[in-house]
Backbone as CSV, one residue per row, in Angstrom:
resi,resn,N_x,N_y,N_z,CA_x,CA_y,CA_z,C_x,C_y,C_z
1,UNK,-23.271,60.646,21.592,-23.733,59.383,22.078,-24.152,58.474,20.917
2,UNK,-24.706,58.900,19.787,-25.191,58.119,18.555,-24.072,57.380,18.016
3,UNK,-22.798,58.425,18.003,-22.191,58.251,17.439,-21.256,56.525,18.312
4,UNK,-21.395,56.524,19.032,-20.517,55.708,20.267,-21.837,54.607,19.998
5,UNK,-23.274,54.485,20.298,-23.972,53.673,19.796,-22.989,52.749,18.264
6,UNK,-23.232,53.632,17.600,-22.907,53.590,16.541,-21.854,53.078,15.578
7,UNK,-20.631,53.152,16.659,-19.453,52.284,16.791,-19.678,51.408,17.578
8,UNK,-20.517,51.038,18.628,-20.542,49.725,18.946,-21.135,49.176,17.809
9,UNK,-22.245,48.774,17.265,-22.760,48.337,16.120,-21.682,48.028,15.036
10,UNK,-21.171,49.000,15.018,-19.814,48.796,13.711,-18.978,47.788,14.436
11,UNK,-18.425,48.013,15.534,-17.265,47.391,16.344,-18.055,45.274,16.241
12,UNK,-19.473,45.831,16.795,-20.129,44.319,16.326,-20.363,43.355,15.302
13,UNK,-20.681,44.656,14.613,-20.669,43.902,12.466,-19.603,43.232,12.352
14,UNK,-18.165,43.994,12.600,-17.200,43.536,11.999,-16.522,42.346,12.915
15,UNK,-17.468,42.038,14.322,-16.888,41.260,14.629,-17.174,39.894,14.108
16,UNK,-18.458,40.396,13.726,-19.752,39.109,13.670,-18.862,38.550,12.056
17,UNK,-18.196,39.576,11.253,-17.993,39.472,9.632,-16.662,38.677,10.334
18,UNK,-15.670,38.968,10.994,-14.346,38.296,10.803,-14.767,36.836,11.755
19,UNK,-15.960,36.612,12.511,-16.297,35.190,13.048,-16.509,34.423,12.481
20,UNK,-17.181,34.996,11.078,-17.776,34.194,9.626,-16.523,33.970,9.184
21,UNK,-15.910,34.978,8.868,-14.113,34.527,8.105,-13.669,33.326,8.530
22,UNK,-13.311,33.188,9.909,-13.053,32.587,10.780,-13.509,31.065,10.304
23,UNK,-15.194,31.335,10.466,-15.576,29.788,10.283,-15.711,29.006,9.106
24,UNK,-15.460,30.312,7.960,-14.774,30.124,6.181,-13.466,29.299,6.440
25,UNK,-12.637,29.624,6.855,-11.568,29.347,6.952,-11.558,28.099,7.602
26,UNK,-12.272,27.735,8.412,-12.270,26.532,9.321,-12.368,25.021,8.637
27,UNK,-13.901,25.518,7.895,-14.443,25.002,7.019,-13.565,24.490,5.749
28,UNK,-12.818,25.712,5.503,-12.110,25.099,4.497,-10.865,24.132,5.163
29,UNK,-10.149,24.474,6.093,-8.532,23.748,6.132,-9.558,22.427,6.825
30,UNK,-10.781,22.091,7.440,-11.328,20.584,7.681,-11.557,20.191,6.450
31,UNK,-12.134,20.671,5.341,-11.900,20.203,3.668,-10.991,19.777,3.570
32,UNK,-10.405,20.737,3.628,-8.325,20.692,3.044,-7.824,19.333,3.785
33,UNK,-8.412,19.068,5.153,-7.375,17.887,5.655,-8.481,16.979,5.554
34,UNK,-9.798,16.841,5.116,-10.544,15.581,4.485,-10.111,15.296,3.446
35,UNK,-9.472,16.352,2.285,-9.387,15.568,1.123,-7.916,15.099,0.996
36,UNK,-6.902,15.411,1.786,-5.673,15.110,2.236,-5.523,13.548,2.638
37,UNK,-6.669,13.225,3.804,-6.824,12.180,4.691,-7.279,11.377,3.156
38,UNK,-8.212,11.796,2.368,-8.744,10.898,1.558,-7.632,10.172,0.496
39,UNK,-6.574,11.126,0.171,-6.147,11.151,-1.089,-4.365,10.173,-0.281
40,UNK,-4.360,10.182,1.008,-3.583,9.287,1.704,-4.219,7.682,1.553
41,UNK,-5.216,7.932,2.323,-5.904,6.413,1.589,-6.264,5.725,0.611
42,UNK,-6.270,6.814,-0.332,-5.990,6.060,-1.597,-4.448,5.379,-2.054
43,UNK,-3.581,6.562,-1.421,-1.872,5.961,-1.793,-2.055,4.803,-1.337
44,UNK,-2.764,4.644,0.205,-2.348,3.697,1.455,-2.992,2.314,0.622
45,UNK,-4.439,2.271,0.193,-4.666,1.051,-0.778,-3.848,0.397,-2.103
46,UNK,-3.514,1.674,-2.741,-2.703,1.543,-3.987,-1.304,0.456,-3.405
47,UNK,-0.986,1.007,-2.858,0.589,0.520,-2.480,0.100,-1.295,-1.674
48,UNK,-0.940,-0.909,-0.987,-1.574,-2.105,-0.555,-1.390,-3.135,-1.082
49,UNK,-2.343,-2.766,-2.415,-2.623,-3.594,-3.103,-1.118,-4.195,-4.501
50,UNK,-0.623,-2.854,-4.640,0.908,-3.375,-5.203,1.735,-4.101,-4.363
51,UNK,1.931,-4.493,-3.334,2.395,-5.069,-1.699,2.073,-6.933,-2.027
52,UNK,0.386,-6.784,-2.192,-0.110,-7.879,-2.116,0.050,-8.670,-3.639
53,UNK,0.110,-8.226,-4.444,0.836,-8.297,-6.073,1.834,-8.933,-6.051
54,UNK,2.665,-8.280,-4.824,4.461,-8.028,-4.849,4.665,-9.789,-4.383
55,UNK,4.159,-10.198,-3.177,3.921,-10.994,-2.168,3.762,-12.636,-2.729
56,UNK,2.365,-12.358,-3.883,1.533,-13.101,-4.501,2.569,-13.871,-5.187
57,UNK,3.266,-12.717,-6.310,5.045,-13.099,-7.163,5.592,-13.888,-6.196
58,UNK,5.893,-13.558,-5.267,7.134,-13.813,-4.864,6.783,-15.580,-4.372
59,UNK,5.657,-15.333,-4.077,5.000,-16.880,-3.425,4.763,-17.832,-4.406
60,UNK,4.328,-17.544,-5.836,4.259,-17.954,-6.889,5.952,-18.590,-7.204
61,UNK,6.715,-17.543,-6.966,7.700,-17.758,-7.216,8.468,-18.777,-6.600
62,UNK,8.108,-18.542,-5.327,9.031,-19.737,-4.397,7.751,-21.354,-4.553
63,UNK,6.379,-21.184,-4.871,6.090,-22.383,-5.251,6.461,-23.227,-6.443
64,UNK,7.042,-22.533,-6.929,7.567,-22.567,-8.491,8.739,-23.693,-8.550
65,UNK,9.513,-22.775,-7.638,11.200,-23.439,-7.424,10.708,-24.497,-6.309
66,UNK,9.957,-24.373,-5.195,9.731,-26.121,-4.351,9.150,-27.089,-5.597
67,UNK,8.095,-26.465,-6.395,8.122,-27.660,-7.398,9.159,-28.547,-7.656
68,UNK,9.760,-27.794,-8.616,11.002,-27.976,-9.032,11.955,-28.823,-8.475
69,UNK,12.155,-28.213,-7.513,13.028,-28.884,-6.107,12.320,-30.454,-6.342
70,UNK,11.083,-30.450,-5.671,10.583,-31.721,-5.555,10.720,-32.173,-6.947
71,UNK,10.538,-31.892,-7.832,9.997,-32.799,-9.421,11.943,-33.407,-9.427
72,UNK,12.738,-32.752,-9.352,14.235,-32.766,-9.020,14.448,-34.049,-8.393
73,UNK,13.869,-33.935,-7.047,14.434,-35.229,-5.920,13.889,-36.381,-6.487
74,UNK,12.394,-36.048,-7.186,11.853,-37.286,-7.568,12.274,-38.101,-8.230
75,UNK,13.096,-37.251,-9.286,13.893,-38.212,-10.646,14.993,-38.850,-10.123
76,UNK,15.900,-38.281,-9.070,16.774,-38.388,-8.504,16.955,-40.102,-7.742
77,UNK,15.877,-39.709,-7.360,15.374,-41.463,-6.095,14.608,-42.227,-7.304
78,UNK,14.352,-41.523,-8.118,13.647,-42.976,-8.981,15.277,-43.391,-9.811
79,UNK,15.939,-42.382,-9.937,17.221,-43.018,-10.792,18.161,-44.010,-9.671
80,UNK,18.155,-43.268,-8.445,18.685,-44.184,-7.574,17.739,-45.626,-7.061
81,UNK,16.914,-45.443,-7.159,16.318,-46.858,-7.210,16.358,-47.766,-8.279
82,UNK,16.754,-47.626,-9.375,16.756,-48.054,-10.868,18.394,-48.605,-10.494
83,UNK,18.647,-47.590,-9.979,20.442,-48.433,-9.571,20.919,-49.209,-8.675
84,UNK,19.689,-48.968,-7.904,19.542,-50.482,-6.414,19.000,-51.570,-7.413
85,UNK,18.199,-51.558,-7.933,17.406,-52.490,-8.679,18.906,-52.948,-9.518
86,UNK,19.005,-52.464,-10.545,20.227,-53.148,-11.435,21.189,-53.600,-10.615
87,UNK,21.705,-53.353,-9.393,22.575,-53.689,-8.573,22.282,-55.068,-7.985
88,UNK,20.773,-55.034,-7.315,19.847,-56.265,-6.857,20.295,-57.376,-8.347
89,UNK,19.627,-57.179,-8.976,19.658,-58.193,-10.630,21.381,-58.707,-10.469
90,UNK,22.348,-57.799,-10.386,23.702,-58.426,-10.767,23.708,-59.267,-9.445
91,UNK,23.709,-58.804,-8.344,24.060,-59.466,-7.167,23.137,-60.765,-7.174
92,UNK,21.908,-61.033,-7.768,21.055,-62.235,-7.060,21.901,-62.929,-8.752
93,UNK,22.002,-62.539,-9.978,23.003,-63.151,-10.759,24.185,-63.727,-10.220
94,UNK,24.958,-62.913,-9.437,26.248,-62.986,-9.456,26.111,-64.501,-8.477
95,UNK,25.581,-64.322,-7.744,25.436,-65.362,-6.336,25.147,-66.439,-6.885
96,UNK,23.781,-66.527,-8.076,23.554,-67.728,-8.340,24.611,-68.138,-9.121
97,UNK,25.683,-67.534,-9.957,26.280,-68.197,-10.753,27.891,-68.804,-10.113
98,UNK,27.666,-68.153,-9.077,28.550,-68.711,-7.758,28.294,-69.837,-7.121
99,UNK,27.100,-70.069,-7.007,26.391,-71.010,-6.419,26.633,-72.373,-7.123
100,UNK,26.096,-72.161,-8.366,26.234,-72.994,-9.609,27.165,-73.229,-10.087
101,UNK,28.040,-72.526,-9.684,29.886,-72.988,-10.276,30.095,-73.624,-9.393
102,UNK,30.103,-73.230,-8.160,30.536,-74.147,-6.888,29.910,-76.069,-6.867
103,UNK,28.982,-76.157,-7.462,27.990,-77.096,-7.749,27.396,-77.524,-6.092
104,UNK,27.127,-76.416,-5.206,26.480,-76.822,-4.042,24.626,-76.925,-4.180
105,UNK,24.454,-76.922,-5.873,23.468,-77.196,-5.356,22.895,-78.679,-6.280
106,UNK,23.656,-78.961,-6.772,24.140,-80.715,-7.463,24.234,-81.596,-6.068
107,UNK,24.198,-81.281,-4.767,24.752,-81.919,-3.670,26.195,-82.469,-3.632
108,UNK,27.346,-81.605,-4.658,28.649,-81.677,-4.754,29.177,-81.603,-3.301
C-alpha cells in the first residue's frame, strides 16, 4: 500500500514537473511570437518610412517638371505676345502709311 501511496505522489510530482515544462514552454513560444510581432514592426516602419521617402521623390519630382512645364509656357506666351505686339506696330504702320499714301487724310 506505501508503495501505491507512493506512486501516486511520484505519478503527481511528475505531473506537477511536466505542467511547469509546459508553462516554460508557453512562456517561451509567447516571447518567441512577441519578439517576432516586434521585429515585424520594425520592418513594417522601416519600409514605411522608405515608402514615404520614395513618395516625397517622386512628388518633388513631379513638382519639379510642373515647374518647368509652367516656367516653359510662360516664355512661350510672353514670346508670343512680343509677336502680337511686333505684328500690332507693323499693322498700325502699315495702315497709316496706306492711309497717307492714299492722301485721305489731306481731304484728297
Amino acid at each position: 500500500m506505501e508503495n501505491f501511496i507512493k506512486n501516486i505522489f511520484d505519478i503527481d510530482e511528475e505531473a506537477e514537473k511536466y505542467q511547469n515544462s509546459l508553462e516554460k514552454e508557453k512562456l517561451k513560444l509567447i516571447q518567441d511570437r512577441k519578439s517576432k510581432i516586434e521585429e515585424l514592426d520594425k520592418e513594417y516602419i522601416n519600409v514605411l518610412a522608405d515608402e514615404k521617402s520614395n513618395l516625397n521623390s517622386r512628388l518633388k519630382n513631379i513638382e519639379a517638371q510642373d515647374i518647368k512645364q509652367l516656367d516653359d509656357y510662360k516664355k512661350k506666351t510672353e514670346e508670343i505676345k512680343n509677336i502680337f505686339a511686333q505684328k500690332k506696330v507693323l499693322l498700325v504702320r502699315s495702315f497709316a502709311k496706306s492711309i497717307l499714301e492714299s492722301g485721305e487724310l489731306n481731304g484728297q
